[in-house]
ZAMARGU-4260 file (C-alpha; in steps of 0.2 Angstrom, whole numbers, plus 5000, padded with zeros to 4 digits):
<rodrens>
0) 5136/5102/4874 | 5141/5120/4879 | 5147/5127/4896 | 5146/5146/4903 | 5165/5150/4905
5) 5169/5154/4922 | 5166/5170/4929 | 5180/5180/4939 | 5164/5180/4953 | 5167/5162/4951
10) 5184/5161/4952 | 5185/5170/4969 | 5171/5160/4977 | 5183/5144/4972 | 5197/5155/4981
15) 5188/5157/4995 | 5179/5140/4995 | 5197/5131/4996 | 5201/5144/5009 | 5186/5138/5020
20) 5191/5119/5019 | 5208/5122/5024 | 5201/5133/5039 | 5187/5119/5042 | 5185/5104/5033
25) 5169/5100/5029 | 5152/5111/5033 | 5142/5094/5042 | 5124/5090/5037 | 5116/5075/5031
30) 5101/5070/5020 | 5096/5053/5026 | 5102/5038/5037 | 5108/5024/5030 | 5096/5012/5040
35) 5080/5014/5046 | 5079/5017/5067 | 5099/5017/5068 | 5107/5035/5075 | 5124/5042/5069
40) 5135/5054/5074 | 5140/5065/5058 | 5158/5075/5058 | 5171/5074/5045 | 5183/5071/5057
45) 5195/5083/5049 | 5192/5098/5058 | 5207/5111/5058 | 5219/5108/5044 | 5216/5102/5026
50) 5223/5083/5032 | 5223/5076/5014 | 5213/5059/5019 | 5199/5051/5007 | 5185/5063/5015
55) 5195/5078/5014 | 5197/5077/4994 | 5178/5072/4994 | 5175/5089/5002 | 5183/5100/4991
60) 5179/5094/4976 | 5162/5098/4980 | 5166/5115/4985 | 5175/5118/4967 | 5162/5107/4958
65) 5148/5121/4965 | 5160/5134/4958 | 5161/5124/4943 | 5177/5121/4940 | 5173/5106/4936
70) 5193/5097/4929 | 5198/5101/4947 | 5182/5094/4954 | 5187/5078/4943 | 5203/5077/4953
75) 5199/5078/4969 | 5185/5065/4965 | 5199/5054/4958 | 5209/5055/4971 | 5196/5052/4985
80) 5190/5036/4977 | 5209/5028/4979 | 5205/5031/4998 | 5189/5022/4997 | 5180/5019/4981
85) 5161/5015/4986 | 5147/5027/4989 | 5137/5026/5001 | 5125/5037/5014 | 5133/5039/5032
90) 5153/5034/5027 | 5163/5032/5043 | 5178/5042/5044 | 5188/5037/5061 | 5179/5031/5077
95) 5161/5037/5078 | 5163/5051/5064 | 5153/5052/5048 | 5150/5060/5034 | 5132/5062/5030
100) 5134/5059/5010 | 5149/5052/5001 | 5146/5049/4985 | 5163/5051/4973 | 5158/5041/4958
105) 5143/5050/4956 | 5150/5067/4958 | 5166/5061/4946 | 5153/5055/4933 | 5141/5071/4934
110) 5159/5081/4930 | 5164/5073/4918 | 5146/5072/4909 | 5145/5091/4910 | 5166/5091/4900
115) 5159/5080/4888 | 5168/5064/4891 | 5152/5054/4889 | 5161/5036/4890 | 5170/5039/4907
120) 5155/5048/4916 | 5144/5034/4911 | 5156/5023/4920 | 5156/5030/4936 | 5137/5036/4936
125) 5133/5017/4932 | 5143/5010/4947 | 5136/5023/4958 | 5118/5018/4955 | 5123/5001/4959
130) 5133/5004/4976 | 5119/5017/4981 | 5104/5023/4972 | 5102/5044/4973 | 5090/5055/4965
135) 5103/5065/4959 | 5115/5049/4949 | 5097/5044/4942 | 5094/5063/4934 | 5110/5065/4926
140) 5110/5047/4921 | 5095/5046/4913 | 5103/5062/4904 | 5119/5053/4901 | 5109/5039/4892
145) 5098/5050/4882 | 5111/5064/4874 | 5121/5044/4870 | 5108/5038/4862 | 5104/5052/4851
150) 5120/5051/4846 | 5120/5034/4840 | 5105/5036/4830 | 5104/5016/4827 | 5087/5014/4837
155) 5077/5002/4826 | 5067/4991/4835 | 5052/4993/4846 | 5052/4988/4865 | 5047/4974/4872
160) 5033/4973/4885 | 5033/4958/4899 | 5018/4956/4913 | 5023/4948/4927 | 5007/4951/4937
165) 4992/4951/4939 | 4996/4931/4940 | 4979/4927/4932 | 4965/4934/4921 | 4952/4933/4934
170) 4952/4944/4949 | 4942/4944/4963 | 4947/4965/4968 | 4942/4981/4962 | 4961/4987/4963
175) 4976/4978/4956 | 4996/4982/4955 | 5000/4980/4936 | 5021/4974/4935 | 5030/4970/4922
180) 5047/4974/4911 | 5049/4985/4897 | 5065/4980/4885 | 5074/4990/4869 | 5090/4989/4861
185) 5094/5006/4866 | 5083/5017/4877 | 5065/5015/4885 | 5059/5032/4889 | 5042/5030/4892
190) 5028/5019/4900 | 5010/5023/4900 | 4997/5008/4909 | 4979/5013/4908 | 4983/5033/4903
195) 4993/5036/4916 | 5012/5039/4914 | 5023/5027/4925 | 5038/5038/4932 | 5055/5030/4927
200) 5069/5034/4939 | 5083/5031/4927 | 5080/5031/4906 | 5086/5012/4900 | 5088/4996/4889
205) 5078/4987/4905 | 5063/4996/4913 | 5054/4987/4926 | 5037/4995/4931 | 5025/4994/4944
210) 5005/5006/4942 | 4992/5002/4953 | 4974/5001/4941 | 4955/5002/4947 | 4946/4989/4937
215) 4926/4990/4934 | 4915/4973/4938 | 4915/4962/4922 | 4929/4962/4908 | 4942/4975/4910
220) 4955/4979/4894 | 4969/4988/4899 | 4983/4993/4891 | 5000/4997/4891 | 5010/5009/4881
225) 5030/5007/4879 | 5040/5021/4870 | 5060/5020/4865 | 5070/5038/4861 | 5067/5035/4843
230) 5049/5035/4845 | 5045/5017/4840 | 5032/5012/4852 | 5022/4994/4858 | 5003/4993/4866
235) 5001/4977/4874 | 4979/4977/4878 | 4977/4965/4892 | 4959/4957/4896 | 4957/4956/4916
240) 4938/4949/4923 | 4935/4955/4939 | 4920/4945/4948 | 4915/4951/4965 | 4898/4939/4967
245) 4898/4924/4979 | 4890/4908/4970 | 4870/4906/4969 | 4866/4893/4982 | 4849/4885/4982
250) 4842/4870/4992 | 4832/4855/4989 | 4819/4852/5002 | 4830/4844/5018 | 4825/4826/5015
255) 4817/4815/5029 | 4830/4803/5026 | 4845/4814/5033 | 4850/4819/5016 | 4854/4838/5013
260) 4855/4842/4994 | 4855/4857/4982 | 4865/4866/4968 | 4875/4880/4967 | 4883/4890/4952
265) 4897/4902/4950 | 4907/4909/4935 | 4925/4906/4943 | 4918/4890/4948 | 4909/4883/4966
270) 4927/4877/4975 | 4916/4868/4991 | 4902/4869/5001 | 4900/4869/5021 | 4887/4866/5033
275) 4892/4871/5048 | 4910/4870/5046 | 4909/4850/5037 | 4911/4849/5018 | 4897/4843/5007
280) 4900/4833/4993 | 4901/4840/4977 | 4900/4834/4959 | 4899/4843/4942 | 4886/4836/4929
285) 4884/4845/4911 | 4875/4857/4914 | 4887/4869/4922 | 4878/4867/4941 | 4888/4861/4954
290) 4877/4849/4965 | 4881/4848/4983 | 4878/4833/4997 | 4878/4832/5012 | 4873/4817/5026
295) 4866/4829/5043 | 4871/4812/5055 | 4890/4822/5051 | 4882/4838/5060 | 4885/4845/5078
300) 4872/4857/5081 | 4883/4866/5094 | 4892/4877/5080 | 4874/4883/5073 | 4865/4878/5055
305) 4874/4888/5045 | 4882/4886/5025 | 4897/4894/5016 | 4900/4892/4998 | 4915/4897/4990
310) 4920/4902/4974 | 4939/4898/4965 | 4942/4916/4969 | 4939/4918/4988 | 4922/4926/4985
315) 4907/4916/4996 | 4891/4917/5001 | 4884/4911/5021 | 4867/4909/5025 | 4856/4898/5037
320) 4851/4881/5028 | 4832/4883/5026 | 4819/4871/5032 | 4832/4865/5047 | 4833/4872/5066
325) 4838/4865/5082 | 4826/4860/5095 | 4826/4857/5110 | 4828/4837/5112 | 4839/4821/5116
330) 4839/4805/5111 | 4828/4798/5122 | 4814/4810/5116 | 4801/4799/5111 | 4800/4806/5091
335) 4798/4797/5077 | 4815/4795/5067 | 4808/4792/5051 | 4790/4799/5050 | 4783/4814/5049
340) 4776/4822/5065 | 4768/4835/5071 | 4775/4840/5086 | 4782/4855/5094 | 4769/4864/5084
345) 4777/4863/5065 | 4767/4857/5051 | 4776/4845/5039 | 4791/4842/5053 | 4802/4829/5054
350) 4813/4825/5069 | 4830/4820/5064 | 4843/4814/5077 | 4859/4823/5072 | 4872/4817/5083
355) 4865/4820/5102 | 4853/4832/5096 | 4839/4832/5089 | 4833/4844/5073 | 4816/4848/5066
360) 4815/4845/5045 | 4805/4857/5037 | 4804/4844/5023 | 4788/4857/5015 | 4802/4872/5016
365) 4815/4874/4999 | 4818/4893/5002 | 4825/4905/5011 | 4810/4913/5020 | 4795/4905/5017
370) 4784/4922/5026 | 4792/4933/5012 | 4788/4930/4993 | 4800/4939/4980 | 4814/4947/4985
375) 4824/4956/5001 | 4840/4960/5009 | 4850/4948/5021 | 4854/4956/5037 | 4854/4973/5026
380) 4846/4989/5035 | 4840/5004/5030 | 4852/5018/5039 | 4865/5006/5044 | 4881/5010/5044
385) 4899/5005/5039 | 4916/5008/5037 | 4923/4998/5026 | 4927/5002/5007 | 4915/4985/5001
390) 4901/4973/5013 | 4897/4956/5003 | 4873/4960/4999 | 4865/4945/5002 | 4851/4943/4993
395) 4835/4929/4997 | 4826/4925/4982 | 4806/4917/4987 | 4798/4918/4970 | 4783/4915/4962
400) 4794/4907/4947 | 4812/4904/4942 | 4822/4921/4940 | 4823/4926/4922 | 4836/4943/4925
405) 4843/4949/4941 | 4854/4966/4944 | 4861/4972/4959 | 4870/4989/4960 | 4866/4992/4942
410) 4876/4978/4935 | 4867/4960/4931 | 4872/4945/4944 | 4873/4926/4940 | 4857/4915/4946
415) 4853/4897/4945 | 4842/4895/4933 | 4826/4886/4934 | 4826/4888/4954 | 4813/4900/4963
420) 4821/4898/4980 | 4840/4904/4982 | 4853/4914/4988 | 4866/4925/4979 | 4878/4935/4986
425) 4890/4951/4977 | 4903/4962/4986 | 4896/4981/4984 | 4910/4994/4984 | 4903/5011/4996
430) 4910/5030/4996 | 4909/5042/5009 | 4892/5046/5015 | 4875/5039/5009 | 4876/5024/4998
435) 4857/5016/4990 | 4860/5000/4984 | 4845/4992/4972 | 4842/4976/4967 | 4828/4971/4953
440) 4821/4954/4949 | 4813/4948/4933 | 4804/4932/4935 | 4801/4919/4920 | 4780/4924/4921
445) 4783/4941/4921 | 4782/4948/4938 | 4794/4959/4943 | 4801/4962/4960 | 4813/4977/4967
450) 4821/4982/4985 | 4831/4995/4989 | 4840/5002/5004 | 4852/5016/5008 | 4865/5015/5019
455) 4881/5026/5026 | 4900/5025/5026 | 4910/5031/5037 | 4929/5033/5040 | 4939/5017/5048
460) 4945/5019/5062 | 4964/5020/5054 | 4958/5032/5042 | 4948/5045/5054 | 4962/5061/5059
465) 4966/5055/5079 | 4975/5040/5072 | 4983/5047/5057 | 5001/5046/5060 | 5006/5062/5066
470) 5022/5071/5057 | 5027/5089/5057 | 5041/5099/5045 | 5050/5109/5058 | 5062/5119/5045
475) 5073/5119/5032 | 5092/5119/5028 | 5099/5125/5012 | 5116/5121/5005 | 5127/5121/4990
480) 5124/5139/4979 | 5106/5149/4979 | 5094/5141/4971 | 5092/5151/4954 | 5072/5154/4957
485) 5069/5165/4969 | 5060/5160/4985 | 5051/5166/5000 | 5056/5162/5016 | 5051/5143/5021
490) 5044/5143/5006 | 5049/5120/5004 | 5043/5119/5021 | 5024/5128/5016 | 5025/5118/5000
495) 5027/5100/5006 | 5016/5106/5021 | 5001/5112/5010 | 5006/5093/4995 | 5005/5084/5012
500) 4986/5088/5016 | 4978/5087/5000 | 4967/5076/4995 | 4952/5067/5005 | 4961/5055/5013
505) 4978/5063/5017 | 4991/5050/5023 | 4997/5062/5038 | 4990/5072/5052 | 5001/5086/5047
510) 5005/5097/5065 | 5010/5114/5059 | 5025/5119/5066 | 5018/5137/5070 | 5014/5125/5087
515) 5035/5122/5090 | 5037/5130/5105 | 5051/5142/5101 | 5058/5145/5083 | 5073/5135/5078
520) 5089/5143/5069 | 5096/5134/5054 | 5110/5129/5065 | 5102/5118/5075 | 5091/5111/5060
525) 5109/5107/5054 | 5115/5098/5069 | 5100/5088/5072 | 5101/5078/5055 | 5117/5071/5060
530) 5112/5067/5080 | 5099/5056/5090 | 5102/5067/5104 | 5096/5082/5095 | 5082/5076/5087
535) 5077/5068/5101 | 5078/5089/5111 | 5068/5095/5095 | 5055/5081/5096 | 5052/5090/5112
540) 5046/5105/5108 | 5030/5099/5096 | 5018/5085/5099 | 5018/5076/5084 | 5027/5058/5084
545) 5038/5061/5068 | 5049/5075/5066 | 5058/5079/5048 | 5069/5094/5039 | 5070/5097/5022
550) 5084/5102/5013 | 5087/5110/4998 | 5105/5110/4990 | 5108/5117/4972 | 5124/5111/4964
555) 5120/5114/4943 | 5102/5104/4947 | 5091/5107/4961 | 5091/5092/4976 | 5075/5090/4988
560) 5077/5078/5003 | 5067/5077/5019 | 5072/5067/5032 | 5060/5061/5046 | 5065/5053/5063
565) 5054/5046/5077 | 5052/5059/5091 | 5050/5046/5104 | 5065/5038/5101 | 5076/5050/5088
570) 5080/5037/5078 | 5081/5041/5059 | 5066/5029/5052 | 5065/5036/5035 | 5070/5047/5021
575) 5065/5055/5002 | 5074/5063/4987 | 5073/5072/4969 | 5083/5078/4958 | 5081/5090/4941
580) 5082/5107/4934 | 5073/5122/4939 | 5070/5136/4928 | 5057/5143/4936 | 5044/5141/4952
585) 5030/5129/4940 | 5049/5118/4941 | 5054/5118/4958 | 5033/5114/4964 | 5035/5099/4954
590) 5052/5093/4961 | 5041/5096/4979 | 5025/5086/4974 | 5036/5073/4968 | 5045/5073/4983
595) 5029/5073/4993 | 5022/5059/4984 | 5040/5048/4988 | 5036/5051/5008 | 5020/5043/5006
600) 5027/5030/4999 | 5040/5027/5014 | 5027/5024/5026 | 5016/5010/5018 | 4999/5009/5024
605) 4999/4988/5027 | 4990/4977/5038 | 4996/4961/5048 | 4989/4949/5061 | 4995/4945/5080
610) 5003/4929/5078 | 5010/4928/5097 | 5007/4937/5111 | 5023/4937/5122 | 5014/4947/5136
615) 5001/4960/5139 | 5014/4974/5132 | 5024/4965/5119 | 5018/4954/5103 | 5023/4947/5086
620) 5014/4951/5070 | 5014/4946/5053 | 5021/4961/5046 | 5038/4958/5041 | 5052/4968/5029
625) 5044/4965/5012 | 5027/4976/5019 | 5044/4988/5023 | 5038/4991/5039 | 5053/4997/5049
630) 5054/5001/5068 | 5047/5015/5078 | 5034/5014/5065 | 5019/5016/5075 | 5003/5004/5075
635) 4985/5002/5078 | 4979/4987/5085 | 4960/4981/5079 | 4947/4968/5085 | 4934/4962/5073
640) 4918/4966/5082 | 4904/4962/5070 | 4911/4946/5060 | 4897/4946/5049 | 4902/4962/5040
645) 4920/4962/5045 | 4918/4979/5055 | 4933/4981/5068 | 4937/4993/5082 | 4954/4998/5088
650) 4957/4991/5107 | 4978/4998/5108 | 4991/5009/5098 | 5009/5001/5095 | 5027/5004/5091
655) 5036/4991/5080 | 5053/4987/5089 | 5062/4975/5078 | 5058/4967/5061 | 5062/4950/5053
660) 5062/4943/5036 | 5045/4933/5043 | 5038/4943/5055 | 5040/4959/5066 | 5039/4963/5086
665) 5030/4978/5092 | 5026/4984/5111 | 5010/4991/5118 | 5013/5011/5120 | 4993/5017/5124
670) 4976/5011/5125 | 4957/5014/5117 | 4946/5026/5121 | 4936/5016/5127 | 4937/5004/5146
675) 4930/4989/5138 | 4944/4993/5123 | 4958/4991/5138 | 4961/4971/5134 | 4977/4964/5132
680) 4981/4961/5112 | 4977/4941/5107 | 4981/4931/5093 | 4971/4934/5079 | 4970/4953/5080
685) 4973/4966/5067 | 4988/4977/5066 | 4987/4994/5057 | 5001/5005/5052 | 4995/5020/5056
</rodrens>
């Protein structure tokens, strides 16, 4: 490894750099908070003479290190980890003084890396990862580990791949999150799943790895690709079915003796059956059909005449149980129990006392709609519209014969067989816009039947731009020496602004701080990462409801951070980093994407449910610190309107306030748009973050 000797330029800026810390100690900035929604007061504490406390080494041996003198960096490091030997974001000097960043291991190791004491620097780098994860340790020990491992040239064996979920072969989603471990006797340095590279923060024996796959209805192979230093490389091709469809129900005629029977089939296997919320009786002969029973005395009318039938994956198909309604009747009514009639007008009808009630028993009736022959849509309009990503098609089957081939959306969906009357259901996914759906029916004599309808999707109400969360980039701070590509003014600030809205479906509603109401000096950028109070003034002169500054600090590699704090409150809610090299501008946009892409991933886009309501303005949710939810994070409060197709309105907006291992509370801040949308939150509602 070779060094640039140092420059008399060089030499003078150390000069003046020592000169500086014993006029002021310290320059205070910061580049996240070291818990989400707590405020800090930053200052070293050491202002006026060099004091020679813990933080004042810390300091300096920054100030030489960007000056590379990099033995006299070591020793300051050295001597500031005798004072206090952890890092850590946000390190108390004396009463309510911080500094922003203290992080002596890591800067000791990245010294000594760059002097080529390989042993020592991986030491320190090593323990500062462990104490406090940083973009910057990762960089240089990922290099650390590689140059060592090249070195050793002893890399033999192949890694070693281990799944740990999916959790079984057979899904019932279009999207699943592929984790697992990668393991080598000396280096993993890559991991591709399904052709796309997995980013590895930090190069080593033990990878663990997380990618988020689309899968395709039917049998999906996916692959996963591990690569050591040396090369030597394992594929592990798992096989995942992915089965949307709802088991095919059909009925036997209702029997005049009370008896409701019928069969039902399902690749992931019928898991029960339910007639108006009672479960029928289920039993699985030879042939592969599930055969369901059900006595109608166990009926209450009250709740409707309506089936579910589940799959083992979740997946279901409801419908109405043909050739039985409710009618109008009591016990006393004068109808024959056990004979057929024909009363109230029905051929064939039989009257059945169902608990106080009494039905009429179609006993002629074995489908779904005995007006319409071959095949149609359930509930399924032409124009209709939606806003979810997938609604479960329904499809009645009234045939001339038994089905001989069925496709629905292009891809072929499971019957029973031998059965002209039945019921099958598949979850369709939509896009943006017009969607046709098509289903074709192929019957055992031939004839042939096809339906089609078009209908729309639009945004959910999360997704449409008012009820984005709203975050805005007020400015930038730079620190450390230039950045060696040369920049325009603001130019992170445009860059993160212009990764942050691309794409259809942007996470943010990006407000453009041309809309600040005066322009801010680097000062006051500076002063506002380290204090509530002066976030809170800044949060004050844009409408958005998240503020944030980036900063850009070289020191041998380029670090990006942005920090973000709630402009309600000021609190510092949440914060993102990289770390590399930069030769040139194609480097430093790819440092800024990646640190775009890490700020999405601090505001996670989950969904809970109302599990108390204290009061009109205060409730508890299901969201809870493994969604990472964190306070001030705001919320949209949803109310499932049409049941039937899972479509929800928002009724309030909400502001996480605390969160638990198990749960999280949150206050009301706002209501709809709408009067009728003004109702206090109930148990049972949807909760958003927005």
């Amino acid at each position: 490894m070779t060094h640039r000797v140092l420059s008399k330029a060089a030499l003078l800026s150390v000069v003046a750099a020592m000169a500086l810390l014993l006029a002021v100690s310290g320059c205070v900035t910061s580049v996240s908070s070291p818990q989400r929604g707590e405020s800090q007061t930053s200052g070293t504490g050491s202002e006026g003479a060099f004091r020679g406390r813990w933080w004042s080494f810390y300091e300096r041996g920054r100030a030489l290190f960007d000056a590379e003198t990099y033995p006299e960096a070591a020793k300051d490091f050295q001597t500031a980890l005798k004072g206090r030997a952890t890092d850590q974001r946000w390190a108390r000097t004396y009463g309510l003084h911080f500094i922003p960043e203290y992080f002596p291991n890591r800067e000791l190791g990245i010294a000594l890396y760059l002097q080529d004491q390989l042993s020592e620097a991986l030491q320190h780098l090593e323990r500062s990862y462990e104490q406090c994860p940083s973009a910057r340790c990762a960089y240089y020990l990922g290099k650390l580990r590689v140059d060592m491992a090249r070195e050793s040239g002893d890399d033999l064996e192949a890694p070693r791949i281990e799944m740990a979920s999916p959790p079984a072969s057979r899904l019932a989603v279009r999207n699943c999150l592929l984790q697992g471990a990668v393991t080598d006797d000396v280096l993993v340095h890559e991991v591709v799943v399904k052709e796309t590279v997995v980013p590895i923060a930090v190069p080593g024996k033990e990878v663990h790895f997380q990618q988020q796959v689309a899968l395709d209805l039917g049998t999906n192979r996916v692959e996963t690709i591990a690569r050591d230093l040396a090369g030597n490389e394992t594929r592990l091709t798992i096989e995942i079915e992915v089965d949307v469809d709802g088991p095919a129900v059909s009925f036997d005629a209702p029997s005049a003796k009370g008896m409701l029977t019928g069969v039902a089939v399902d690749g992931s296997g019928v898991a029960a059956l339910e007639v108006a919320g009672v479960p029928a009786s289920l039993s699985l002969p030879n042939d592969g059909l599930t055969r369901f029973s059900l006595d109608l005395a166990k009926l209450s009318l009250g709740t409707g005449i309506q089936y579910r039938c589940f799959d083992t994956l979740g997946n279901q198909t409801v419908g109405e149980v043909p050739g039985l309604r409710e009618m109008t009747g009591t016990r006393a009514d004068p109808w024959s129990l056990s004979e057929p009639s024909r009363r109230a007008g029905g051929a064939g009808l039989t009257g059945l006392l169902i608990g106080s009630a009494v039905a009429a028993v179609d006993t002629d009736s074995t489908g779904p709609s005995a007006a319409a022959a071959g095949l149609g849509f359930r509930r399924l309009e032409e124009g209709q519209v939606f806003r979810r990503e997938d609604i479960a098609v329904v499809l009645d089957i009234d045939a001339p014969s038994a089905p001989a081939k069925l496709r629905l959306a292009d891809v072929p969906l499971q019957f029973v067989p031998n059965r002209a009357f039945q019921t099958v259901t598949r979850r369709v996914a939509l896009a943006m816009g017009p969607n046709t759906i098509r289903a074709q029916l192929t019957c055992a004599n031939g004839e042939a039947f096809e339906v089609s309808v078009t209908v729309y999707r639009e945004p959910s109400p999360e997704d449409v731009p008012e009820n984005l969360l709203s975050l805005s980039i007020i400015g930038e701070v730079a620190q450390g020496n230039p950045c060696p590509v040369s920049l325009p003014d603001d130019y992170l600030v445009d860059a993160l602004f212009r990764h942050l809205t691309k794409g259809k479906q942007p996470r943010f509603r990006m407000v453009n701080r041309s809309n600040l109401s005066r322009a801010l000096l680097e000062q006051e950028l500076s002063e506002a990462l380290g204090s509530s109070d002066k976030r809170l003034v800044l949060g004050r002169l844009i409408a958005a409801e998240m503020i944030s500054v980036a900063t850009q600090r070289y020191s041998h590699t380029l670090e990006l951070t942005i920090q973000v704090s709630s402009a309600e409150t000021g609190a510092l809610v949440g914060s993102a980093e990289v770390a590399g090299r930069v030769e040139n501008l194609d480097d430093y946009d790819r440092l800024v994407r990646d640190l775009a892409l890490q700020l999405v991933q601090v505001f996670p886009r989950v969904e809970g449910e109302i599990t108390e309501v204290r009061n009109d303005h205060e409730f508890r949710s299901s969201l809870c610190k493994s969604d990472l939810v964190f306070p001030s994070l705001p919320l949209l409060v949803m109310r499932v309107t049409d049941p039937a197709w899972n479509e929800r309105d928002k009724i309030r907006e909400a502001r996480i306030t605390k969160v638990k291992t198990d749960c999280s509370v949150a206050e009301v801040v706002s209501g709809g748009a709408t009067p009728d949308a003004l109702t206090a939150p109930r148990k049972g509602d949807i909760v958003v973050t927005r």
